[in-house]
C-alpha positions in Angstrom: 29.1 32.5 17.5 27.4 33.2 14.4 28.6 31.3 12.1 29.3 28.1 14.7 26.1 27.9 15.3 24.9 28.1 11.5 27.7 25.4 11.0 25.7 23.1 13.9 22.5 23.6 12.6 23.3 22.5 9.3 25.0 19.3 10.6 22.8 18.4 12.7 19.6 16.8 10.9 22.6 15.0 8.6 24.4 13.4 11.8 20.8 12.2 13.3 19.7 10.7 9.9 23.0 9.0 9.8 22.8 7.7 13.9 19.6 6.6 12.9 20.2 4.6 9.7 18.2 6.8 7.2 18.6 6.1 3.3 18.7 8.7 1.2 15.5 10.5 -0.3 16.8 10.1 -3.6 18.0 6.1 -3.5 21.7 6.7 -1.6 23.2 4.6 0.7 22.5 6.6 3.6 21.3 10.5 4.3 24.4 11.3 6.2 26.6 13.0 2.8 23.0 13.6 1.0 21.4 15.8 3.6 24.9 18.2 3.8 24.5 18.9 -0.1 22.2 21.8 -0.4 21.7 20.7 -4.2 18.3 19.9 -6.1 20.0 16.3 -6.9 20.2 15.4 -3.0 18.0 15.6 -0.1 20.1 18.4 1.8 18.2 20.8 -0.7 14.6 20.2 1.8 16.5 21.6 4.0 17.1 25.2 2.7 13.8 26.7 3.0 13.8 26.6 7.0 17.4 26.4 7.2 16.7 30.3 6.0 14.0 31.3 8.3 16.9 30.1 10.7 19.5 32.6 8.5 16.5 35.3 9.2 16.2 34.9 13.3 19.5 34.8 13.8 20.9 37.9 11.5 17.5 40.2 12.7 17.6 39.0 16.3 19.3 41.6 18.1 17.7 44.6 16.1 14.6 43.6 17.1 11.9 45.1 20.0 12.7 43.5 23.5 9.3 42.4 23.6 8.8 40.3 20.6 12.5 39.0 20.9 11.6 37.6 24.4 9.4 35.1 22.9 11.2 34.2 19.9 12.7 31.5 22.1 9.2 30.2 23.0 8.6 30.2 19.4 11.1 27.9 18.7 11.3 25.2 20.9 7.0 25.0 20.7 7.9 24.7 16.1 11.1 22.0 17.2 8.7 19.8 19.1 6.0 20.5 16.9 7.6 19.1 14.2 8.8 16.4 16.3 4.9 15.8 17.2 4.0 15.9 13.5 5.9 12.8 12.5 4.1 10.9 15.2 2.9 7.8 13.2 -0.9 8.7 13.4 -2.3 5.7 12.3 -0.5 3.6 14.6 -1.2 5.7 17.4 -4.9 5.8 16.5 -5.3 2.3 16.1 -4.1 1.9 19.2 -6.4 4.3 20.8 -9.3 3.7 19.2 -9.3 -0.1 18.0 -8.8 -3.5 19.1 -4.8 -3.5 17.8 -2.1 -3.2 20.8 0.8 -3.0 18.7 4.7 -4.1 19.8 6.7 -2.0 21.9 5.4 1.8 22.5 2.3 3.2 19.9 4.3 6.4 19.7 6.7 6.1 16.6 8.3 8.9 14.5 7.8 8.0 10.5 11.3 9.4 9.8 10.0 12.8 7.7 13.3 14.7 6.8 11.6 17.8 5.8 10.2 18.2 9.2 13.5 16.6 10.8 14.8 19.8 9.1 12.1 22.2 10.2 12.7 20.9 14.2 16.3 21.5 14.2 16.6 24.6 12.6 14.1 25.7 15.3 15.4 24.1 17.8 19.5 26.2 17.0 16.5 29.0 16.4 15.6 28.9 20.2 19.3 28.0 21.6 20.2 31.5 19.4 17.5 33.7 21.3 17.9 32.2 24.3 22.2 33.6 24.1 21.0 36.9 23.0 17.7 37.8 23.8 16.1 38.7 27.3 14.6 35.5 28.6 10.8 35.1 28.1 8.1 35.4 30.5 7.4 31.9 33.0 4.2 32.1 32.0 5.2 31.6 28.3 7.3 28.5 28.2 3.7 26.9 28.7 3.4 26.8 25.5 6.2 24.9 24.7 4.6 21.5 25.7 0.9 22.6 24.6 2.7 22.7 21.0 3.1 18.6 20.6 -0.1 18.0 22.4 -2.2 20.4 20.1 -0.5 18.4 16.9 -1.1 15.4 18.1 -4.3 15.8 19.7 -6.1 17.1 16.5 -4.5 14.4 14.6 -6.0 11.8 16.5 -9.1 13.3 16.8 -9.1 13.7 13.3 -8.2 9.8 13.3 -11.5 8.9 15.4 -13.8 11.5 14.3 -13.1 12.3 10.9 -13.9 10.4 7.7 -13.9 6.7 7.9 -10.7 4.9 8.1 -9.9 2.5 5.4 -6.6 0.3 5.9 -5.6 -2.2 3.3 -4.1 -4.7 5.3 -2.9 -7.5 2.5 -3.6 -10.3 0.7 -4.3 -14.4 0.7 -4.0 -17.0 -1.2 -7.0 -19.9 -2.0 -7.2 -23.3 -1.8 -7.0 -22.9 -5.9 -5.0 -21.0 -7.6 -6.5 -17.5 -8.6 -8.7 -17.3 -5.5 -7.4 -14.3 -3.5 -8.8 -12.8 -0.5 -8.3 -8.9 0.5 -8.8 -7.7 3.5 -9.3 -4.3 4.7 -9.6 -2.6 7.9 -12.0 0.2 8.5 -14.0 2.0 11.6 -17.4 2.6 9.3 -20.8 0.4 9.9 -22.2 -1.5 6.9 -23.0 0.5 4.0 -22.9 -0.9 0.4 -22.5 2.6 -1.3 -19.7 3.5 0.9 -18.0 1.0 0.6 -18.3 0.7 -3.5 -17.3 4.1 -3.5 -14.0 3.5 -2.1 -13.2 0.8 -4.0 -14.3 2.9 -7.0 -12.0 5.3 -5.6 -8.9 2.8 -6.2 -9.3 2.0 -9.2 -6.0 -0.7 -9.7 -7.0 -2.1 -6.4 -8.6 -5.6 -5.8 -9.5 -6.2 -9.8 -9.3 -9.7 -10.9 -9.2 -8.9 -14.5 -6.3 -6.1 -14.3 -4.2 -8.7 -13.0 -3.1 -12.2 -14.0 -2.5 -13.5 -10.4 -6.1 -13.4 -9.5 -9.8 -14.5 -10.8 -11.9 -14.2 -8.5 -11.4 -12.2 -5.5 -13.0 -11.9 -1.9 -12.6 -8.4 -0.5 -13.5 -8.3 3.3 -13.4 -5.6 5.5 -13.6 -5.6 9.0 -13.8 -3.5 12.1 -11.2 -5.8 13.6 -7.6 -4.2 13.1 -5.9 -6.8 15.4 -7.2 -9.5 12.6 -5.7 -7.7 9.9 -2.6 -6.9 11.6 -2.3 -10.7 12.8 -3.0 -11.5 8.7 -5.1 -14.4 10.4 -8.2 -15.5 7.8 -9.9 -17.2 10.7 -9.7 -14.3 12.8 -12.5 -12.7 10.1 -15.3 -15.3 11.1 -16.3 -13.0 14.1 -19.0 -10.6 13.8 -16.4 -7.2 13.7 -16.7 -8.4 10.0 -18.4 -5.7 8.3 -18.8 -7.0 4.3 -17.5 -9.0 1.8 -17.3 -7.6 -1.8 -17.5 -10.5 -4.4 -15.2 -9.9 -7.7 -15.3 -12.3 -11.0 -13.2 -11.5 -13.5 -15.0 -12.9 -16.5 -17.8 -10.5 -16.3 -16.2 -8.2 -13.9 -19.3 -8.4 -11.5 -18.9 -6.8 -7.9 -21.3 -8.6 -5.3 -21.8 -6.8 -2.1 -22.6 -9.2 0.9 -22.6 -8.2 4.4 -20.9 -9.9 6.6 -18.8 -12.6 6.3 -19.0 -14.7 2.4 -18.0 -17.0 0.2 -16.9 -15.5 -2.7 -15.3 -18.9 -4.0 -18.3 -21.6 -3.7 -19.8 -22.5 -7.1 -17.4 -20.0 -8.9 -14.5 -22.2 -11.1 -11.5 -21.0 -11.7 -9.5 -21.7 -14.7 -7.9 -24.2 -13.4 -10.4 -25.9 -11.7 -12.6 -25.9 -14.4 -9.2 -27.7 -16.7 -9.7 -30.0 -14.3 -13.0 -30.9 -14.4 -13.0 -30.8 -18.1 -10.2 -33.1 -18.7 -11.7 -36.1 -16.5 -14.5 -35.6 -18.7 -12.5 -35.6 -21.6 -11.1 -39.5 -21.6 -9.8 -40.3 -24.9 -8.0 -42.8 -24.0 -4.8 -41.7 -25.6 -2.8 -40.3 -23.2 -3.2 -37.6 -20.3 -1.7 -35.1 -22.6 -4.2 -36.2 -25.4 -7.0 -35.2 -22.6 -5.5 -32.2 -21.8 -5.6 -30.6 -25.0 -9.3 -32.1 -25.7 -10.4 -30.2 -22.1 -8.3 -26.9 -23.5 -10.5 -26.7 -26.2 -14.0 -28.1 -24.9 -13.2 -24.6 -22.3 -12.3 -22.3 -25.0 -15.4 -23.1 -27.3 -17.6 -21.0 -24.4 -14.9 -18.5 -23.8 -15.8 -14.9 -25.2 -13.3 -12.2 -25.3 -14.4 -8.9 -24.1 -14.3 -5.6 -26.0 -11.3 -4.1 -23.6 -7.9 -5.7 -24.6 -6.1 -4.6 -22.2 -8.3 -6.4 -19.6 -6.0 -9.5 -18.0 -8.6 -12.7 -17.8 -7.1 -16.3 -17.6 -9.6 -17.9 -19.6 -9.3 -15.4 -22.2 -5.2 -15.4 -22.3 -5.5 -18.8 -22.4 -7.6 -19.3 -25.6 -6.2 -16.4 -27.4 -3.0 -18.4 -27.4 -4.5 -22.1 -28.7 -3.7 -21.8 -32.4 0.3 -21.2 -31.3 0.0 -23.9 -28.5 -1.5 -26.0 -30.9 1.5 -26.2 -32.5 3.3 -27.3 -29.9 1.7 -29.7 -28.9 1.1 -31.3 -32.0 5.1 -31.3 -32.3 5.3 -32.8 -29.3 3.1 -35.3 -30.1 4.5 -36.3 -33.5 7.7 -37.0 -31.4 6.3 -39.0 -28.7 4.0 -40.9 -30.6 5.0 -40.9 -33.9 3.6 -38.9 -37.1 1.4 -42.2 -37.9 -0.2 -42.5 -34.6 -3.7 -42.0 -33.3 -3.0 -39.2 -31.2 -1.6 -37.5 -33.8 -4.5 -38.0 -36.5 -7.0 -36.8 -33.3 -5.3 -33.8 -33.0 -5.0 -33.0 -36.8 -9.2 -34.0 -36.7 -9.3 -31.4 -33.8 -7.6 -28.4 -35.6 -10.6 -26.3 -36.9 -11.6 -26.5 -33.5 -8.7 -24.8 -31.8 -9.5 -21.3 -34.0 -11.1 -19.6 -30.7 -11.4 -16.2 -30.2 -7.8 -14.3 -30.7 
């Protein structure tokens, strides 16, 4: 009976991961043939720890005192659906209970945690064991069989509504121009500027324009609104559950708190915008490419690199590379134009102006 049941209790976590589609912890297909390997190089290994506590019950069950081996049944079903309780997705429960986000289909979903998948079926063989062998435990004690998942996941969402403030990044948008992004993040606190530079100091790879080249200036909004982030809606953010905006510019890397709802963008050029502007101004009349290069340098002549290299700002990429684009472009001209024409001479008058910063 022994060893059967040892056999079943090793199978089973395996045989629900694979029912339920599980990959493997370590990149496999699925975690059907990687949970049965009791190896450090697959995820069966989690499971040896409370697949031994199961090894302990069952060999020093019946040498045990009739009264404590009455309860070891109790024991184990209120640790299996413990366990169970534990991979309760908190946050999607919580939001549910405490904020304006109904979510799809039931709030109460398991986050597929194999190390505690483990833990509830080895307790759960654990109780089937001392339930065989063992006298059978008082009436009175199977109470707290159910208490188990409601303590777990009652002081988890407690925890959720009454502990620290909640702070959920909830993605990312797009401007009208291109390196205008907008973050938005949930969280349950009131305004307050410190707090909220705090947490962003807290991430520090999060939300800065200039340690990334997709972005210049950025609008970081949170809100008290969860449905608005989860509906990734911008409009949604005009109401008053917005809390503050965080203004960030990546040329002097400036972070403006604003409460409420802001503007980040308004009177703040991007790269390109400012190309743009500069190249209308910028009418040579020979040619659009001509103009382009002129406005390429008119921007760079203003442009100062910062101390940090490793810092990722357009404007700054964009001028350190003028003295190899200039190249091209005069190569390019010489074979549209000709090595005799204007536009050629203009750029070759232009070339002690291209040395900007490198």
């Amino acid at each position: 009976m022994r060893i059967a049941l040892l056999l079943a209790a090793w199978l089973t976590p395996a045989l629900i991961a694979g029912v339920l589609g599980w990959t493997g912890i370590w990149g496999t297909g699925s975690a059907l043939v990687e949970y049965l390997i009791p190896l450090p190089v697959a995820g069966g290994f989690l499971h040896v720890p409370s697949f031994a506590v199961l090894l302990g019950v069952v060999f020093s069950l019946g040498r045990r005192r009739a009264g404590i081996a009455r309860l070891v049944a109790v024991a184990a079903f209120a640790a299996c659906l413990g366990a169970l309780a534990a991979q309760v997705d908190v946050e999607r429960l919580g939001g549910w209970l405490f904020t304006d986000y109904q979510p799809h289909g039931s709030p109460l979903r398991l986050d597929g945690n194999p190390l505690l998948l483990f833990i509830a079926t080895d307790a759960f063989w654990a109780g089937v064991y001392a339930l065989a062998v063992a006298p059978s435990p008082p009436r009175v004690a199977w109470l707290a069989v159910p208490l188990a998942p409601l303590l777990v996941i009652g002081l988890a969402v407690i925890d959720y509504g009454t502990g620290a403030p909640v702070f959920t990044i909830g993605g990312s948008f797009q401007g009208a121009s291109r390196g205008q992004v907008t973050e938005v993040v949930y969280t349950n606190a009131p305004y307050d500027e410190q707090r909220l530079l705090q947490w962003l100091e807290s991430r520090p790879g999060f939300a800065r324009p200039w340690l990334t080249p997709n972005a210049e200036h950025v609008a970081l909004v949170f809100t008290n609104s969860l449905q608005a982030v989860k509906s990734r809606r911008l409009d949604a953010l005009s109401g008053p559950d917005t809390v503050a905006t965080l203004c960030l510019y990546e040329n002097d890397q400036r972070i403006e708190p604003h409460p409420g709802l802001r503007d980040c963008f308004a009177g703040h050029e991007t790269t390109l915008e400012a190309l743009q502007r500069l190249t209308a101004a910028q009418q040579t009349g020979l040619g659009d490419d001509i103009d382009q290069w002129a406005a390429r340098v008119a921007l760079c002549r203003t442009v100062e690199p910062p101390p940090e290299r490793y810092f990722d700002i357009e404007q700054v990429a964009l001028c350190r590379n003028m003295a190899r684009s200039f190249q091209r472009v005069l190569e390019r001209a010489v074979g549209r134009y000709g090595d005799e024409s204007d536009q050629v001479a203009y750029l070759r008058a232009m070339a002690g102006d291209y040395a900007v910063p490198r």
